[in-house]
C-alpha positions as CSV (number, residue, x, y, z in Angstrom):
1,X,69.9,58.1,-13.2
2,X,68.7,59.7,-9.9
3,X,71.7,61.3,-7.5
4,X,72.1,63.0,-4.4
5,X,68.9,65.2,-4.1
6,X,69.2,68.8,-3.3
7,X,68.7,70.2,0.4
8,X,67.3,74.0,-0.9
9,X,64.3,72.9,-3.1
10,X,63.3,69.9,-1.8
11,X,63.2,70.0,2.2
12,X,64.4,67.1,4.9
13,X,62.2,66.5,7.5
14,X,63.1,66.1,11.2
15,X,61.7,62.7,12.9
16,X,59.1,64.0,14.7
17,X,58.0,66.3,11.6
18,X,58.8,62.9,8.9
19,X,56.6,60.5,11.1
20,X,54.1,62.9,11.6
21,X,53.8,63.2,7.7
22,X,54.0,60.0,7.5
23,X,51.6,59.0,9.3
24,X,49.0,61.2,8.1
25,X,49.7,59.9,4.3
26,X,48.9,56.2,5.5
27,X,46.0,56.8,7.8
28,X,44.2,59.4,4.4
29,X,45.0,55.9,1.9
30,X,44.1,53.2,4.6
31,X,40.4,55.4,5.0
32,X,40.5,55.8,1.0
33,X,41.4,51.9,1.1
34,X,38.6,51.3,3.4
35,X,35.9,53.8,1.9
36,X,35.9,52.6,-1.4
37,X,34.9,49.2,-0.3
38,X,31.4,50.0,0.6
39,X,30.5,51.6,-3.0
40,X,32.7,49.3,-5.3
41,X,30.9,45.8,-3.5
42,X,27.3,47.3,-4.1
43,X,28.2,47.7,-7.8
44,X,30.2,44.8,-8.2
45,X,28.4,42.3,-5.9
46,X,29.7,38.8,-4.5
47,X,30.5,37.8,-7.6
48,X,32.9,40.4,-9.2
49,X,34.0,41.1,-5.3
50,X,35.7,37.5,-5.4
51,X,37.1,37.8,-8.9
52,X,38.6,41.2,-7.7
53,X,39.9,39.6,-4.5
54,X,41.3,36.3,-6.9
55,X,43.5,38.9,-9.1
56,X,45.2,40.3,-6.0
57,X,45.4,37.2,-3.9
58,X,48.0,36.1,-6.6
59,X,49.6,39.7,-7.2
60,X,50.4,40.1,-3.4
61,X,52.6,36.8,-3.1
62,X,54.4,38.1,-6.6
63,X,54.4,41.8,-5.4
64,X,56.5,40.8,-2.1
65,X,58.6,38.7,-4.3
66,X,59.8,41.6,-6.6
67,X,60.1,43.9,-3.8
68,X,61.0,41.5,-0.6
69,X,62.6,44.1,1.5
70,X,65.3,46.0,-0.5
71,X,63.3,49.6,-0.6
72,X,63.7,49.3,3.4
73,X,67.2,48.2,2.6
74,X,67.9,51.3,0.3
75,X,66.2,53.8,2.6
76,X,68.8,52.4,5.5
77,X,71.4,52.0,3.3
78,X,71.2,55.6,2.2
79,X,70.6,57.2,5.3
80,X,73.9,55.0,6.3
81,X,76.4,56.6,4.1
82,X,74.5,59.9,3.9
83,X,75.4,60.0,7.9
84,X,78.9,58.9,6.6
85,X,78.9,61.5,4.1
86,X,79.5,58.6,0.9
87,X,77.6,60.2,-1.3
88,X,78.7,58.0,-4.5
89,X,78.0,55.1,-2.1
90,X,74.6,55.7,-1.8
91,X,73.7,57.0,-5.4
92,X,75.8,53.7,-6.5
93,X,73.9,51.3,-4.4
94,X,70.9,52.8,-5.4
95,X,71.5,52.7,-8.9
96,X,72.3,48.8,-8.4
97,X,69.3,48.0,-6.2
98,X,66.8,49.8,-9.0
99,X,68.4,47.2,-11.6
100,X,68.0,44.2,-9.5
101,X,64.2,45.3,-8.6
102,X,63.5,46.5,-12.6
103,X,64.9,42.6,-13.7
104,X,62.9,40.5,-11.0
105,X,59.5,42.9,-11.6
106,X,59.9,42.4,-15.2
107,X,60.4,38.4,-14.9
108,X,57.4,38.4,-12.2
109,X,55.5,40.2,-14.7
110,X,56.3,37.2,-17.3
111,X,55.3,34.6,-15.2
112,X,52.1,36.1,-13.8
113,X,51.1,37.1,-17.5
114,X,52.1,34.0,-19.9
115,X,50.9,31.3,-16.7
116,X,47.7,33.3,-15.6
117,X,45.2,30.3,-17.2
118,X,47.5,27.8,-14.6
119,X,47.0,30.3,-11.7
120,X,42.9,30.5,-12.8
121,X,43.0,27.1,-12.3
122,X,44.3,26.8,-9.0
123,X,42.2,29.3,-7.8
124,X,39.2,27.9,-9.0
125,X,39.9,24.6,-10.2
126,X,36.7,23.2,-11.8
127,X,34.1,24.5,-9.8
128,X,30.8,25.5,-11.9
129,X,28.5,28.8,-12.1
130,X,30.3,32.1,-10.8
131,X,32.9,33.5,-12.8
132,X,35.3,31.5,-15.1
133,X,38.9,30.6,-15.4
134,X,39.0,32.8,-18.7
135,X,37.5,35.4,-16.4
136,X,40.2,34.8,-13.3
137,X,43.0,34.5,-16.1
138,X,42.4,38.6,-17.7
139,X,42.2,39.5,-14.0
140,X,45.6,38.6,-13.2
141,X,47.1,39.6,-16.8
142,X,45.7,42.8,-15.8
143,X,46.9,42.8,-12.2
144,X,50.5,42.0,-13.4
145,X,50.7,45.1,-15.4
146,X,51.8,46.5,-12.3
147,X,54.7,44.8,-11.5
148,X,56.6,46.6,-14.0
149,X,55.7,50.3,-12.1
150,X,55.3,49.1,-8.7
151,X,59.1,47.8,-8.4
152,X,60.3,51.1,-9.5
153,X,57.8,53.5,-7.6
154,X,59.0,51.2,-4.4
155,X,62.9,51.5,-4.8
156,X,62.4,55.2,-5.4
157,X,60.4,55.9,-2.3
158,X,62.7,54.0,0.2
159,X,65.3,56.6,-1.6
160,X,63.4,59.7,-1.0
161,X,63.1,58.3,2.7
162,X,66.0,57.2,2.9
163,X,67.7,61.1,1.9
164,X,64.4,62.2,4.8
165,X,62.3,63.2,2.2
166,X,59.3,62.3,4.0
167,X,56.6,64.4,2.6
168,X,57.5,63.9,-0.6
169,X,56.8,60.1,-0.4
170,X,54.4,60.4,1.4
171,X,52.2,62.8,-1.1
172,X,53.6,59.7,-3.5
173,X,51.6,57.3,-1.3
174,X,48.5,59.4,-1.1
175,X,48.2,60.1,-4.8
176,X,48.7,56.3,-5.5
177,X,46.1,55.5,-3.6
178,X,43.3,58.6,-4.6
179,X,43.8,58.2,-8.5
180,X,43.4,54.2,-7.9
181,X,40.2,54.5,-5.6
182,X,38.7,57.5,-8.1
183,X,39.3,55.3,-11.1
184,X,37.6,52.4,-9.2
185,X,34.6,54.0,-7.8
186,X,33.9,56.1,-11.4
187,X,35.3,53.5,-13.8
188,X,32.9,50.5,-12.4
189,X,30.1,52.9,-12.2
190,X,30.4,54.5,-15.7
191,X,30.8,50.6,-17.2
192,X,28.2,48.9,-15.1
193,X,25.5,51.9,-14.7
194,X,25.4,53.7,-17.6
195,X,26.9,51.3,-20.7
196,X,25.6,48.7,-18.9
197,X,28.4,46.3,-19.2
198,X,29.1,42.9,-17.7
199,X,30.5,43.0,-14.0
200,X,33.7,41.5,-15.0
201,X,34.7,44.7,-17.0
202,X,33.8,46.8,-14.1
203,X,36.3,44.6,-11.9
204,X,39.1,44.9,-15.1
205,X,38.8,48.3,-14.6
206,X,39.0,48.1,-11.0
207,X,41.7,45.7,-11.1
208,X,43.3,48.3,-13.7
209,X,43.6,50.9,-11.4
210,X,46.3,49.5,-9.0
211,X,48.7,49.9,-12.2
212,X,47.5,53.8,-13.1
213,X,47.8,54.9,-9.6
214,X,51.4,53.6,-9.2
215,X,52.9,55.3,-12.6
216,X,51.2,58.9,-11.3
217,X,52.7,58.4,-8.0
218,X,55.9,57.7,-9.7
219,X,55.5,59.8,-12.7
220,X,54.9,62.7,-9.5
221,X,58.3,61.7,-7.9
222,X,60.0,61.8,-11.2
223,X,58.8,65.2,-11.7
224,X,60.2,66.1,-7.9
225,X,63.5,65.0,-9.2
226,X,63.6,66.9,-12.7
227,X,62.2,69.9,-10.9
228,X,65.4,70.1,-8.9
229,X,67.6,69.0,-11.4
230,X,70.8,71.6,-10.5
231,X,70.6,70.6,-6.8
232,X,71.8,66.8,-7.7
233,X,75.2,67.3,-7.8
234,X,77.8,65.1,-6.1
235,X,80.7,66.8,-4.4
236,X,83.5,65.0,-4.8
237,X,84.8,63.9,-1.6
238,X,88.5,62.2,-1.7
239,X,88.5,60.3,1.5
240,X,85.2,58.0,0.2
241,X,85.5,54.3,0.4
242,X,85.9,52.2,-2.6
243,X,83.5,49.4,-2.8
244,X,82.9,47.1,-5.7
245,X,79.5,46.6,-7.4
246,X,79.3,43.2,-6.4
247,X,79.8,43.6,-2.5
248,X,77.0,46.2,-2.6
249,X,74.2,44.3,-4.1
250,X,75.5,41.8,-1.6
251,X,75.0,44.3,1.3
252,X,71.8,45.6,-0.5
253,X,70.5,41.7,0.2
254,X,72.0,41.3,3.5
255,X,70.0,44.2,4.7
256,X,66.7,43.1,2.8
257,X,66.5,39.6,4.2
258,X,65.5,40.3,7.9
259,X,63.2,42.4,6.7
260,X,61.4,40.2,4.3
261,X,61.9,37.5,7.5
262,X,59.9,40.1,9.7
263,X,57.1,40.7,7.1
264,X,56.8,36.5,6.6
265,X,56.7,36.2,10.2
266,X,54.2,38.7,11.1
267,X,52.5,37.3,8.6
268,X,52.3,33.5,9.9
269,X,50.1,34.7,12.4
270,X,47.3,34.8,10.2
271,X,48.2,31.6,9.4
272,X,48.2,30.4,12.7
273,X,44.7,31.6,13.4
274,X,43.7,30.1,9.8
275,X,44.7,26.8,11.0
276,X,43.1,26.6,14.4
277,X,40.2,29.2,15.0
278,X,37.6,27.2,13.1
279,X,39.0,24.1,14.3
280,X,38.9,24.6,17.9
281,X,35.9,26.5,18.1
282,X,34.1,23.9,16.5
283,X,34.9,21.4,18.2
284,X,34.3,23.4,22.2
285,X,30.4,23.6,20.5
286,X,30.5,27.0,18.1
287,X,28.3,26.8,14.7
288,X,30.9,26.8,11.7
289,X,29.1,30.1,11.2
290,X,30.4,31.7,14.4
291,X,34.2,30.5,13.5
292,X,34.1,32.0,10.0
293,X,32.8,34.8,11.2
294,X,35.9,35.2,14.2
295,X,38.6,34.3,11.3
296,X,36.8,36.7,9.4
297,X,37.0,39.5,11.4
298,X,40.7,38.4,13.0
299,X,42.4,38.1,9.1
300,X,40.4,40.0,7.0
301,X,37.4,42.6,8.2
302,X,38.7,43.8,11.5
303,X,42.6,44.1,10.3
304,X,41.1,46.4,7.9
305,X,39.8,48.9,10.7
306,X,43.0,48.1,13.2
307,X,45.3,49.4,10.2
308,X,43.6,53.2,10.7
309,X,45.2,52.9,14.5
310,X,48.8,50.8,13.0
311,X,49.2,53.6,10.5
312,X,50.7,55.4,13.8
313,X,53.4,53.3,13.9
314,X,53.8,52.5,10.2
315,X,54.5,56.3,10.0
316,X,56.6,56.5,12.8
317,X,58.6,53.6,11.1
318,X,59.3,55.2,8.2
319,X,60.8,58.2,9.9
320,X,62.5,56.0,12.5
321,X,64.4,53.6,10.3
322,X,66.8,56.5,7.7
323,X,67.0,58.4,11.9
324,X,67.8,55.2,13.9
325,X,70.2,54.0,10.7
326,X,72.0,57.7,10.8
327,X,72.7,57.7,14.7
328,X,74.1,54.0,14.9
329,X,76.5,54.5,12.0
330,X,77.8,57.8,14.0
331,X,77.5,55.5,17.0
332,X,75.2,58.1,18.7
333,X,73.1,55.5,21.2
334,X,71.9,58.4,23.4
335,X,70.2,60.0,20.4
336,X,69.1,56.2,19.6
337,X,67.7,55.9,22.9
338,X,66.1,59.0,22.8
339,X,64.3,58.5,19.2
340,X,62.8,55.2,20.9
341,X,61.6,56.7,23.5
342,X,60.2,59.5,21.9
343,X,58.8,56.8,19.5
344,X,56.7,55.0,22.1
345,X,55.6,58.0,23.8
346,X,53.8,59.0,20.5
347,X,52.5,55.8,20.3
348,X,50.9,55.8,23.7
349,X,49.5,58.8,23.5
350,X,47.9,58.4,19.9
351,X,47.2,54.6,19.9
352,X,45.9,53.8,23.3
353,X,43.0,57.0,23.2
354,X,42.6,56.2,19.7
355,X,42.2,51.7,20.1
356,X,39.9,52.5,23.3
357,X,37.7,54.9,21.5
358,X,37.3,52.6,18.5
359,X,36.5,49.7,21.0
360,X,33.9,51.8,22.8
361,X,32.5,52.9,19.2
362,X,32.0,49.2,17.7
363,X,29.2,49.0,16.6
364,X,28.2,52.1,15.0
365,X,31.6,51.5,12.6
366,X,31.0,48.0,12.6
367,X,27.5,48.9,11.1
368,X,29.0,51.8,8.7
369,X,31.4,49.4,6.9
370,X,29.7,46.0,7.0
371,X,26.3,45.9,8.3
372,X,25.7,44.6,12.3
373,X,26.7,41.4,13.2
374,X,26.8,40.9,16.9
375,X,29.5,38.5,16.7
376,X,32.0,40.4,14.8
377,X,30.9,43.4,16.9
378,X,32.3,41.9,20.1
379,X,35.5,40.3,18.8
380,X,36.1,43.6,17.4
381,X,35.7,45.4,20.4
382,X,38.5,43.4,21.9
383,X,40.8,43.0,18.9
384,X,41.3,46.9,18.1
385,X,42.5,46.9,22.0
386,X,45.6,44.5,20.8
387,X,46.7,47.5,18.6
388,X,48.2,49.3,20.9
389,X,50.6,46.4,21.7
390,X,51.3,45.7,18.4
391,X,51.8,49.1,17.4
392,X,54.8,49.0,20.3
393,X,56.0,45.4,18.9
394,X,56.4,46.2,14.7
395,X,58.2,49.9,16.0
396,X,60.5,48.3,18.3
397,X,60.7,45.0,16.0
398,X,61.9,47.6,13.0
399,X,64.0,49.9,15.0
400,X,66.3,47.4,16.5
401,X,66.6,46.0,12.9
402,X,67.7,49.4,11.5
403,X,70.4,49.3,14.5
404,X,71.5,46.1,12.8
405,X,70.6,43.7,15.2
406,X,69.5,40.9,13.6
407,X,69.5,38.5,16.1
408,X,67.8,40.0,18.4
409,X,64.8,41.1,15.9
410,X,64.6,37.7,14.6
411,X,64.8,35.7,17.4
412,X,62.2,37.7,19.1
413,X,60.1,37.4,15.9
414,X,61.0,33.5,16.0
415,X,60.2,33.5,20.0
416,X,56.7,35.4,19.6
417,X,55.7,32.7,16.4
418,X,56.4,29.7,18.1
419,X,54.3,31.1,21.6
420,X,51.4,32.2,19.4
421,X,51.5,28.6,18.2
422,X,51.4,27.2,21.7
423,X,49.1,29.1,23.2
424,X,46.4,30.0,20.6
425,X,44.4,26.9,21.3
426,X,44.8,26.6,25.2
427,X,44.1,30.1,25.5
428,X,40.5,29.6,23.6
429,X,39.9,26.5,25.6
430,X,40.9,28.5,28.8
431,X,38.8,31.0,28.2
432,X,35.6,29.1,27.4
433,X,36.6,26.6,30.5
434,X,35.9,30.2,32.5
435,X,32.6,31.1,30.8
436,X,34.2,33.6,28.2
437,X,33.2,33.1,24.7
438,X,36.3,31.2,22.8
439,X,36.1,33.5,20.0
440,X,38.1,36.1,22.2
441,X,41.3,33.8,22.2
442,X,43.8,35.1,19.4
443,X,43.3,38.5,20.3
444,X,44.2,37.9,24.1
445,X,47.1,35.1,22.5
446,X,48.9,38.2,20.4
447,X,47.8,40.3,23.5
448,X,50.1,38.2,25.4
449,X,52.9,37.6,23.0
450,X,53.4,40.8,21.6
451,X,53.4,42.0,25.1
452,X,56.6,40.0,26.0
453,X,58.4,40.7,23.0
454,X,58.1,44.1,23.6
455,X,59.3,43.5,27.1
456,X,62.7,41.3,25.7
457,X,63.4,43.7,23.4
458,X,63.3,46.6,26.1
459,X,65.3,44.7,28.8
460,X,67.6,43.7,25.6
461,X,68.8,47.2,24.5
462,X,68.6,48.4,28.0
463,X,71.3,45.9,28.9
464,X,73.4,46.0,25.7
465,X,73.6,49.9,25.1
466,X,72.7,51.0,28.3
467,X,69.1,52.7,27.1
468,X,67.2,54.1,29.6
469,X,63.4,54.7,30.2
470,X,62.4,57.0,33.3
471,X,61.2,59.8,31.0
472,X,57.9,57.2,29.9
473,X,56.4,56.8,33.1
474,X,55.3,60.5,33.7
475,X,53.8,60.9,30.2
476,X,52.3,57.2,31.0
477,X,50.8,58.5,34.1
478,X,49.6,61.6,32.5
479,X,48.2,59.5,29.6
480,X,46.2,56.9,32.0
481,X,44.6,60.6,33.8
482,X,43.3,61.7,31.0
483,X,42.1,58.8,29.3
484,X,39.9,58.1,32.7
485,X,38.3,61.3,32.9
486,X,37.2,60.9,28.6
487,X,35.7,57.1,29.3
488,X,34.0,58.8,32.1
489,X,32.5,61.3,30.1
490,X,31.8,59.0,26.8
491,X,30.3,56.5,29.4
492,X,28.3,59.2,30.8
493,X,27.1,60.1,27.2
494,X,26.5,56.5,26.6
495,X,23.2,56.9,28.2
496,X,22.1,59.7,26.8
497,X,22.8,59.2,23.3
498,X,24.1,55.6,21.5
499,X,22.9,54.7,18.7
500,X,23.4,52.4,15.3
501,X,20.2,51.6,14.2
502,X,21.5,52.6,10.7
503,X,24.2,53.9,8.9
504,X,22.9,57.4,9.7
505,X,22.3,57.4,13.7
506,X,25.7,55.0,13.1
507,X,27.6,58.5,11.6
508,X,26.1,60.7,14.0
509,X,27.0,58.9,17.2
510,X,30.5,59.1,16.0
511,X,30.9,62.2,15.0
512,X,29.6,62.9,18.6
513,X,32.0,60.9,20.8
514,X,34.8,62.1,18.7
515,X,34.2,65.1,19.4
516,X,33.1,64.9,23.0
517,X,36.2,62.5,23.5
518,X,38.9,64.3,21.5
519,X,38.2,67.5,22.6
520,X,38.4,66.4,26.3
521,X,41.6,64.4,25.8
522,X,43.6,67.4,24.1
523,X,42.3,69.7,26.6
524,X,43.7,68.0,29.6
525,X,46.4,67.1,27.9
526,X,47.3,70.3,27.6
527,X,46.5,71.2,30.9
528,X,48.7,68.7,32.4
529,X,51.4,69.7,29.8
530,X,51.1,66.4,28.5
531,X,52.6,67.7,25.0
532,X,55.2,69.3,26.1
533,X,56.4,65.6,27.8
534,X,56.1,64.5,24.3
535,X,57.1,67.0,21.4
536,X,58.9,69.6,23.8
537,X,58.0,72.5,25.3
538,X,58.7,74.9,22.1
539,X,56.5,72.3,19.6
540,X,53.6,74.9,19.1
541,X,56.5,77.9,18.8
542,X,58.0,75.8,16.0
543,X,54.7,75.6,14.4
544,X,53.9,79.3,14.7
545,X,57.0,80.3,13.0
546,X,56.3,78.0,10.3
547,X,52.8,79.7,9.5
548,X,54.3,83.2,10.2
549,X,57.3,82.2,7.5
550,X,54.5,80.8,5.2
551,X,52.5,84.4,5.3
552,X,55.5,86.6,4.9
553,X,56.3,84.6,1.8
């Protein structure tokens, strides 16, 4: 039974420090995530590449099902009553919201495992050659071996970050994510290469993986937690409220639904381009080539790459949430106001450099990660620009949810759906009516519609709480100064040296407008004290002392 964690052993982390951490744990798995690709589809091939992607097509929808939302919940809920000093409260709710998550993993786990020949059969009906429903049926009783560790590792994180235990579920993340890519990469090698086994084992193993890396990231947070077992005590407080069992699971839910409605509404989006990209394209003259290769690159290979930029804001969501849940229960809407700001002003400054850099470098990752395709190349080059908007949209979308305002974060969510709807196919025939290609449209459509939520949800808060934002527009300003002078320089070097003839010329001309690029950002951003706008004026203090204390110890 897991209860209050100790503050001497294991350490909080502020919100800059906790996004920062954060973010850094998402961005190493999503490169992990992406890097493993390239080897794993050379030894697997087409073949054990779509029974790979059949095992976890099915897993997903189950996965979201015996999480949907209540490890955000917990990690609000806790940071609630930890602000509110209800220490049973919070060890209580999180005792309950562990059961309810064990239960429905354990009953996902069931169905996926006992129906898996049904599900094989959906998936591939009775299509002939390629792999078999037998094969597509051990996949995904494989794959729902995780379901009974992923539930639990889940619900435990969204504690830890919930208490502000950032780095600590954060290393959780990272070691998830390196023991499943090592075991991937050596354990369809070792079968395929040298004892020559059949493909399917290699993707078994592969598969296998996903359930390994969860129980050592959980195994490692378990181990936090028995390390630091004499700093769990409760103190008994007197004046704590008394709330039945059954009205917090009730709360536990009530805070988990507009969360799961955020993640099934972000989600439609895909679905929206699924429905209409190859559609309309088609008919305005594209080959069925060009529209699978745009819904392609929009849902599947150029969301890959965009996630290294969203990892920004996924980070600075995971700090933001337990900080923004904290300050509204004390009703502190300055120090909400000032967390939101500081929020987007990391965002600008990581995720606009960052998108525009990418866009400028397309084809050289383009050709790293999937071979060149001139095509997917350009749409690219114009998604990865949409980022930066949506990086904005999911912080704000999240932080106003973790101020409990429901309505506003779903009917936003609700008002940015049913416009991507209306405009994704007049925007593509727009575009091609003024002699630019079609293929463009979704990007420019979330573009657009991301761009006003962001705007509602702004005017919203600064209307209902008052929330001001004068401080963004000299760090914006700042921001827009140095990013000209880079694109200047990279443009410059453009000329002198592009190349991505190759995956080698492809490496080196990133490595050299990376460096060109960063280096000349970071300078003038120092120069026009661009950090101190955005982390303070004592940030690099802080840091010294934290090296100096780490020597003298």
């Amino acid at each position: 039974m897991l209860i209050t964690i100790g503050r001497d052993c294991l350490k909080r982390n502020n919100f800059i420090n906790g996004a920062f951490i954060a973010t850094l744990g998402i961005v190493v798995c999503k490169i992990l995530g992406l890097v493993y690709v390239i080897p794993l589809y050379k030894i697997i091939g087409s073949q054990g590449g779509a029974l790979y992607s059949y095992a976890y097509s099915i897993y997903a929808v189950f996965l979201n099902l015996s999480t949907a939302g209540i490890p955000t919940a917990i990690s609000k809920i806790v940071s609630e009553y930890n602000a509110l000093h209800q220490e049973k409260l919070q060890k209580r709710a999180f005792d309950i919201a562990s059961k309810l998550l064990n239960i429905v993993g354990i009953l996902s786990f069931i169905i996926l495992f006992i129906f898996s020949d049904y599900f094989a059969h959906l998936i591939i009906g009775g299509t002939e050659g390629g792999n078999s429903v037998a094969d597509v049926s051990i996949a995904i009783k494989i794959v729902s071996l995780a379901l009974l560790v992923v539930p639990k590792l889940s619900i435990l994180r969204g504690y830890f970050q919930g208490n502000k235990f950032i780095t600590y579920s954060s290393v959780s993340t990272v070691i998830e994510q390196l023991v499943r890519v090592l075991l991937i990469i050596v354990g369809s090698y070792v079968s395929v290469k040298v004892f020559h086994l059949p493909i399917n084992i290699a993707v078994y193993i592969s598969i296998l993986a996903a359930t390994i890396g969860a129980l050592a990231s959980y195994l490692y947070l378990k181990f936090k937690i028995k390390r630091n077992k004499q700093e769990f005590e409760i103190q008994e407080i007197n004046n704590e409220h008394v709330i039945d069992n059954k009205k917090l699971l009730k709360k536990i839910l009530l805070y988990a639904l507009p969360f799961v409605l955020i993640s099934l509404l972000r989600s439609a989006y895909s679905v929206v381009d699924t429905f209409t990209v190859v559609k309309t394209l088609t008919s305005l003259g594209y080959t069925t080539d060009v529209a699978e290769t745009t819904i392609g690159v929009f849902n599947t290979w150029g969301s890959k790459l965009n996630m290294i930029v969203v990892s920004i804001s996924l980070g600075l969501i995971t700090s933001l949430i337990p900080e923004i849940t904290g300050s509204y229960a004390k009703k502190e809407f300055k120090n909400i106001n000032y967390k939101i700001n500081q929020s987007i002003k990391v965002l600008l400054f990581t995720t606009i450099p960052m998108a525009i850099g990418i866009s400028l470098l397309a084809s050289p990752i383009w050709t790293i990660f999937y071979g060149y395709d001139v095509v997917s190349v350009n749409i690219f080059s114009i998604y990865i620009l949409q980022v930066i908007i949506y990086s904005l949209y999911i912080t704000l979308i999240n932080a106003v949810q973790a101020m409990n305002e429901t309505k506003i974060s779903l009917g936003v969510l609700c008002i940015s759906f049913l416009l991507k709807v209306a405009l994704n196919i007049p925007i593509m025939r727009f575009l091609y009516y003024i002699n630019i290609d079609a293929y463009y449209g979704p990007a420019v459509t979330n573009a657009i519609v991301e761009f006003l939520s962001v705007m509602i949800i702004l005017i919203v808060l600064k209307k209902k709480y008052n929330f001001k934002y004068k401080e963004l527009f000299t760090p914006l300003l700042k921001i827009i100064v140095c990013l000209t002078v880079m694109l200047s320089v990279l443009w410059g070097l453009k000329y002198i040296y592009y190349s991505f003839n190759g995956i080698v010329q492809s490496v080196i001309t990133i490595i050299l407008f990376t460096i060109v690029g960063g280096l000349i950002y970071m300078l003038l951003s120092f120069r026009l004290k661009l950090i101190n706008d955005i982390f303070g004026s004592n940030f690099f203090d802080k840091i010294r002392q934290k090296f100096s204390r780490k020597n003298k110890n």
